[in-house]
C-alpha positions in Angstrom: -26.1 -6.0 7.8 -23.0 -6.5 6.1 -22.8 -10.5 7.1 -26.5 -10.4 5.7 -25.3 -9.0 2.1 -22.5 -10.8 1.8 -25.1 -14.4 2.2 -27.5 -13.0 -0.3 -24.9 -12.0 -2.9 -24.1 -15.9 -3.3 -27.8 -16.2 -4.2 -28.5 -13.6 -6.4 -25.2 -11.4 -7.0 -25.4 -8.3 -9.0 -22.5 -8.7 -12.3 -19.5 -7.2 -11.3 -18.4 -4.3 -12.9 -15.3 -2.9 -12.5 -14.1 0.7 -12.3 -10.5 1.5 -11.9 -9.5 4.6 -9.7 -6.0 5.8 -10.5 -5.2 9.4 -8.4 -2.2 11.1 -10.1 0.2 13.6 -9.1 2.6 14.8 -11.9 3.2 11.5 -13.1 2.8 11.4 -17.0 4.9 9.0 -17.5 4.0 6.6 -15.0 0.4 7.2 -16.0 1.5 6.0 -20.0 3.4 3.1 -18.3 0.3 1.7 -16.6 -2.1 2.2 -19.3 -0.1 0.7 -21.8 -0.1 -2.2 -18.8 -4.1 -2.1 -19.4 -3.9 -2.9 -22.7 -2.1 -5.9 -22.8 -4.6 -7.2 -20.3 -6.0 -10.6 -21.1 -9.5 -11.9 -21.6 -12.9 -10.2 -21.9 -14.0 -9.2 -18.7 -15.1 -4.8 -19.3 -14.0 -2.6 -17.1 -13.2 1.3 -16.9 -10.3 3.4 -15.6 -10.8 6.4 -14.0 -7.7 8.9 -13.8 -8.4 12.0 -11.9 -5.2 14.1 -11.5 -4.8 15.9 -8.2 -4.1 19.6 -9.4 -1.2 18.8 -11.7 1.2 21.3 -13.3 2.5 18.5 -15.1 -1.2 16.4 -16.8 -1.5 13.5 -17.9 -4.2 14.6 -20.2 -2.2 14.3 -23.5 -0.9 10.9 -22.5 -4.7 9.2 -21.7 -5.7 10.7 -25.4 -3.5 8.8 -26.8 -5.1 5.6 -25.3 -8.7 6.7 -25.8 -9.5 4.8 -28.7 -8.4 1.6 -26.8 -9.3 1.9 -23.3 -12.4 2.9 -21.8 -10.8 6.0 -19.9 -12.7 8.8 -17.9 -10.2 11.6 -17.0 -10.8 14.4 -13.8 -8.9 17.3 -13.6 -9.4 18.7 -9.7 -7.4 20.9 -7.3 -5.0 19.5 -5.2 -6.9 17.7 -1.8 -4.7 14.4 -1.6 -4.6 10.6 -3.0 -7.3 9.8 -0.7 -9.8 12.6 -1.2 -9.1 12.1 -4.9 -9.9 8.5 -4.8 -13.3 9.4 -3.0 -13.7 11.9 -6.1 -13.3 9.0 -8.7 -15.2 6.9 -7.1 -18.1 9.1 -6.8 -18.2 9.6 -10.7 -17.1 5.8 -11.6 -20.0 3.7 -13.2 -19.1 0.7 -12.1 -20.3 -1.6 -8.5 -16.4 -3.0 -7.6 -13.9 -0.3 -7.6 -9.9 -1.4 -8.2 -8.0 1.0 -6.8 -4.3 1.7 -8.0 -1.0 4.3 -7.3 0.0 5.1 -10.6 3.2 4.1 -10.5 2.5 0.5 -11.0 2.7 -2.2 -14.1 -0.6 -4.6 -13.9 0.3 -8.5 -15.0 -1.7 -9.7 -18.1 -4.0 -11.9 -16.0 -4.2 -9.4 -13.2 -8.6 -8.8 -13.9 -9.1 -12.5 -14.6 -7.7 -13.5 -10.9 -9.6 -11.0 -9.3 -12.8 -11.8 -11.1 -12.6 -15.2 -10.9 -11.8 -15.4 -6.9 -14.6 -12.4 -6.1 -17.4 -14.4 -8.1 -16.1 -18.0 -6.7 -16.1 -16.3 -2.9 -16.9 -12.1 -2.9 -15.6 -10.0 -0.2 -16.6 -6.6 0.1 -12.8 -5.4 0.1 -9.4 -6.9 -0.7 -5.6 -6.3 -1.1 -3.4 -7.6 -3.4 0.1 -7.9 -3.1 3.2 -6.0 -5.0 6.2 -7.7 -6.9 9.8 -6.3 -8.4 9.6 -6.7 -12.6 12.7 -7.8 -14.2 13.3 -4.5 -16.0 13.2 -2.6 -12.5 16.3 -1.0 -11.1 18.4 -2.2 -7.9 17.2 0.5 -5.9 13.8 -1.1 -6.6 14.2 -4.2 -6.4 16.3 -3.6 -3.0 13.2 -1.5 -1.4 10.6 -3.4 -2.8 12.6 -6.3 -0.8 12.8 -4.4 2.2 8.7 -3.4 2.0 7.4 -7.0 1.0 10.0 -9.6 2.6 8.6 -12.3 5.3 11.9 -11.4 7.4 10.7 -7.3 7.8 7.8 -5.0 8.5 7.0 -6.5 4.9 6.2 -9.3 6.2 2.1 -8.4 6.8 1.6 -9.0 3.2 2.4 -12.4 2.4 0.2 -15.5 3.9 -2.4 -17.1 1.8 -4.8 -16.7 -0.8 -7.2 -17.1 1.6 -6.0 -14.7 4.4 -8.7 -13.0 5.8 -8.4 -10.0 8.1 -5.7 -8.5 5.6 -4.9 -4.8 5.5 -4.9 -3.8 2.1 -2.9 -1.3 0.8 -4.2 1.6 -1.4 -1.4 0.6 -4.4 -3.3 -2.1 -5.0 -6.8 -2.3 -3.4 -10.4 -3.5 -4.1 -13.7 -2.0 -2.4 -17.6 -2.7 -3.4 -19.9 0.4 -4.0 -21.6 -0.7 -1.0 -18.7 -0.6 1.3 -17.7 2.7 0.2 -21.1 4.4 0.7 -21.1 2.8 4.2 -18.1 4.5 5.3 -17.4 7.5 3.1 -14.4 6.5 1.4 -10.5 7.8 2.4 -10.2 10.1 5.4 -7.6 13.2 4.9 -4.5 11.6 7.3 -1.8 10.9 4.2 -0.1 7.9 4.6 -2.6 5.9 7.2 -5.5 6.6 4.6 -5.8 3.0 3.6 -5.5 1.6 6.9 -8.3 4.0 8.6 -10.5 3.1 5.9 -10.1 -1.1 6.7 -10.0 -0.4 10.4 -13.7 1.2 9.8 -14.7 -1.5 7.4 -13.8 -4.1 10.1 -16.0 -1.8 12.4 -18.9 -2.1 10.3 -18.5 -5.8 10.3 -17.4 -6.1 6.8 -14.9 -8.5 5.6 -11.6 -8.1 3.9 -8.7 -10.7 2.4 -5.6 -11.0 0.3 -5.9 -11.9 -3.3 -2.4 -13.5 -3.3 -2.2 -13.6 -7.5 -3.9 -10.3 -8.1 -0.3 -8.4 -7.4 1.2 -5.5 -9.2 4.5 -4.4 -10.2 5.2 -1.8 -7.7 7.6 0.8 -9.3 8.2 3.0 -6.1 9.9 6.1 -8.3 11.9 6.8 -5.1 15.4 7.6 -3.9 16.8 7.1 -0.5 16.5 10.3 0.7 12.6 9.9 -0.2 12.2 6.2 1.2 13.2 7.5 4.2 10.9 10.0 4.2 8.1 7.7 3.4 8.7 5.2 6.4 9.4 7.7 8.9 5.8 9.0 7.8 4.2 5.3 8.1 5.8 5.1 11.9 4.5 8.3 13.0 0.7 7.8 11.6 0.6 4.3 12.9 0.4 5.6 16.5 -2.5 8.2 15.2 -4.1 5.0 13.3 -4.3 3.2 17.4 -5.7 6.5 19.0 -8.2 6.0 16.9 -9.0 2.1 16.5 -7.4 1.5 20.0 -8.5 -2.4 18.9 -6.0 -2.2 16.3 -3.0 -1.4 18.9 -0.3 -4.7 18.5 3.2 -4.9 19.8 5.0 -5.5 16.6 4.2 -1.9 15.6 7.3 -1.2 18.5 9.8 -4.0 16.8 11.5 -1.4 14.6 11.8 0.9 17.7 13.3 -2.2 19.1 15.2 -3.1 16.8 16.9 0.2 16.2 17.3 0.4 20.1 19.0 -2.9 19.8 21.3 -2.3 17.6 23.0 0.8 19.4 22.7 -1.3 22.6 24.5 -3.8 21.1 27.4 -1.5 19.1 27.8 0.1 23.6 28.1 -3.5 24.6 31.5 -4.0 22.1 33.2 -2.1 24.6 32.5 -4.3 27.3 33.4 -7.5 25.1 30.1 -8.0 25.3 29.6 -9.9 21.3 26.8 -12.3 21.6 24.3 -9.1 20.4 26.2 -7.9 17.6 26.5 -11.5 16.2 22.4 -11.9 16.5 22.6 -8.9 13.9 25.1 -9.6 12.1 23.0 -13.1 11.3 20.0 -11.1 11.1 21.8 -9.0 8.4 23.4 -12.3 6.6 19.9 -13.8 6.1 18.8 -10.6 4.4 21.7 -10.6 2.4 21.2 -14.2 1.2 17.4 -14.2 0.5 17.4 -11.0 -1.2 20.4 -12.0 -3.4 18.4 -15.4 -4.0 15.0 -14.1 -5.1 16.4 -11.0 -7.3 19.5 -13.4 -8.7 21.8 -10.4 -8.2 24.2 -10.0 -5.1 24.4 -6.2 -5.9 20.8 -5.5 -4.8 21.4 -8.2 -2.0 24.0 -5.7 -0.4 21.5 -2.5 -1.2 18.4 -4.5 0.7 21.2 -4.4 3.6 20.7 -0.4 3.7 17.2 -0.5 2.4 16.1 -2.8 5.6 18.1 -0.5 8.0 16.4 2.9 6.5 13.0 0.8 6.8 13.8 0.3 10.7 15.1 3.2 11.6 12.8 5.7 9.7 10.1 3.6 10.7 11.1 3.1 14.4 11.7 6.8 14.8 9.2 8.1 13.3 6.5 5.7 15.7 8.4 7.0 18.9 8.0 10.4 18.1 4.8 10.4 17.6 4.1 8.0 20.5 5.5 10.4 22.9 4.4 13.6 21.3 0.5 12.4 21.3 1.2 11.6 25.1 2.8 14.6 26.0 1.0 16.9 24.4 -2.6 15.6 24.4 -4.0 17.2 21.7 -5.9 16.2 18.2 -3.5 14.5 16.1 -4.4 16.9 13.2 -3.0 20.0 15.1 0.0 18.1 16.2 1.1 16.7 13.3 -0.6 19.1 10.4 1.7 17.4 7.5 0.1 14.1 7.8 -3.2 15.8 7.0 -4.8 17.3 3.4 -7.4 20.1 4.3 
């Protein structure tokens, strides 16, 4: 059905319009960051942006007035139910056939709309993901993890290829879906992270197709400190092996590597007291190339040595977190939502 649509829509496609779903959690200020984003956007493609703020004690509401007189804005107040759940909700009320769908704690580029419009009209897919990208102005903590999360040389990696990569696993900071595909499968289940993931696992179910918009990327803030980095990766490896229980066509062994790799590297610190070196110096080049690309692409040495620690959090928080939750789901056999009832909204 799906493969059907997608044939006819070259023939006689409806005009896109787009509808922008921004969830928002006490973020004021990153909500008046990325509208003011919106308004610098160029050419004269109409769209509308949809904020609806997930039982907030601190609103955005007094920001988005400030911006109604230039943006088309249409602003939900709900209780809190979760990023996914609230997208569902936006989505619902949006007026528009193609829904972009944003974290609010990113910057959009100028000609962010008119590369996404111009690639879905030349070839439309019914979902796509867009990359994320460090701005000049961001911080060396962010620039260091937004290394560690997007770099060819880590978990990262996933999101490069090219413009054409089909099969891509878009991510929910930066996400497109057609009205058609989100009435087919309901939208966002209620496992938080994992949400976008589930969502292009059933897509891929239902036979619809999905690719990487290589120059529709965003400026990924990622307000974060170390403390909640880790937080967030250990949280990505323990959904991922709830994410194969349930598409068990999704399972791949590079979801073990950082498992591995944290393995490895306390192997390899035992074998130093056998004089055993030739491990420790595969890291250590491992660790060098990190330190030289990330230093090369953000022109600053200083976040080079920070991507050192933001790659090992990455690995370890990650790796822990996925054999956790590998062995608790075997042990204890039960449904995923009683065994790990913080990686679920209710």
């Amino acid at each position: 059905m799906a493969f059907l649509y997608t044939i006819l829509t070259f023939v006689d496609m409806e005009p896109l319009r787009y509808s922008f779903i921004i969830p928002v959690y006490n973020r004021p200020k990153e909500i008046e960051e990325l509208l003011e984003s919106f308004s610098k956007l160029k050419g004269s493609i109409s769209f509308e942006i949809v904020i609806v703020e997930d039982g907030s004690t601190q609103t955005s509401e007094h920001v988005i007035s400030d911006y109604n007189d230039k943006l088309n804005i249409s602003y939900f107040f709900k209780k809190n139910s979760g990023p996914g759940d609230s997208r569902n909700y936006g989505m619902k009320y949006a007026k528009g056939n193609y829904y972009i769908i944003l974290d609010s704690d990113v910057i959009l580029p100028e000609n962010y709309l008119i590369e996404t419009d111009n690639f879905l009209n030349n070839k439309f897919y019914h979902c796509f993901g867009g990359p994320d990208a460090a701005h000049s102005t961001f911080s060396n903590l962010q620039k260091s993890i937004n290394f560690a999360m997007t770099s060819f040389i880590t978990t990262g990696g996933i999101r490069g290829g090219s413009e054409a990569l089909e099969d891509f696993q878009p991510r929910s900071f930066n996400m497109g879906l057609s009205k058609e595909a989100f009435i087919a499968t309901g939208g966002f289940g209620k496992v938080h992270p994992g949400e976008d993931p589930d969502l292009v696992l059933r897509l891929k179910a239902l036979n619809y197709k999905t690719t990487l918009l290589k120059n529709a990327y965003v400026y990924h803030k990622r307000r974060i400190s170390w403390r909640k980095f880790y937080k967030q990766v250990n949280k990505f490896g323990q959904v991922r092996p709830i994410l194969n229980k349930w598409h068990p066509s999704s399972k791949k062994i590079t979801y073990w590597f950082p498992t591995i790799f944290t393995l490895g590297i306390l192997l390899s610190t035992l074998l130093l007291f056998l004089h055993i070196y030739i491990p420790i110096y595969v890291y250590g080049f491992y660790f060098l190339l990190v330190l030289i690309l990330s230093t090369v692409s953000n022109k600053n040495i200083w976040v080079g040595f920070q991507s050192l620690l933001a790659v090992c959090v990455q690995f370890f928080g990650y790796g822990y977190g996925f054999l956790i939750s590998t062995i608790k789901l075997k042990v204890l056999k039960g449904k995923p939502e009683k065994i790990f009832p913080k990686l679920f909204f209710k």
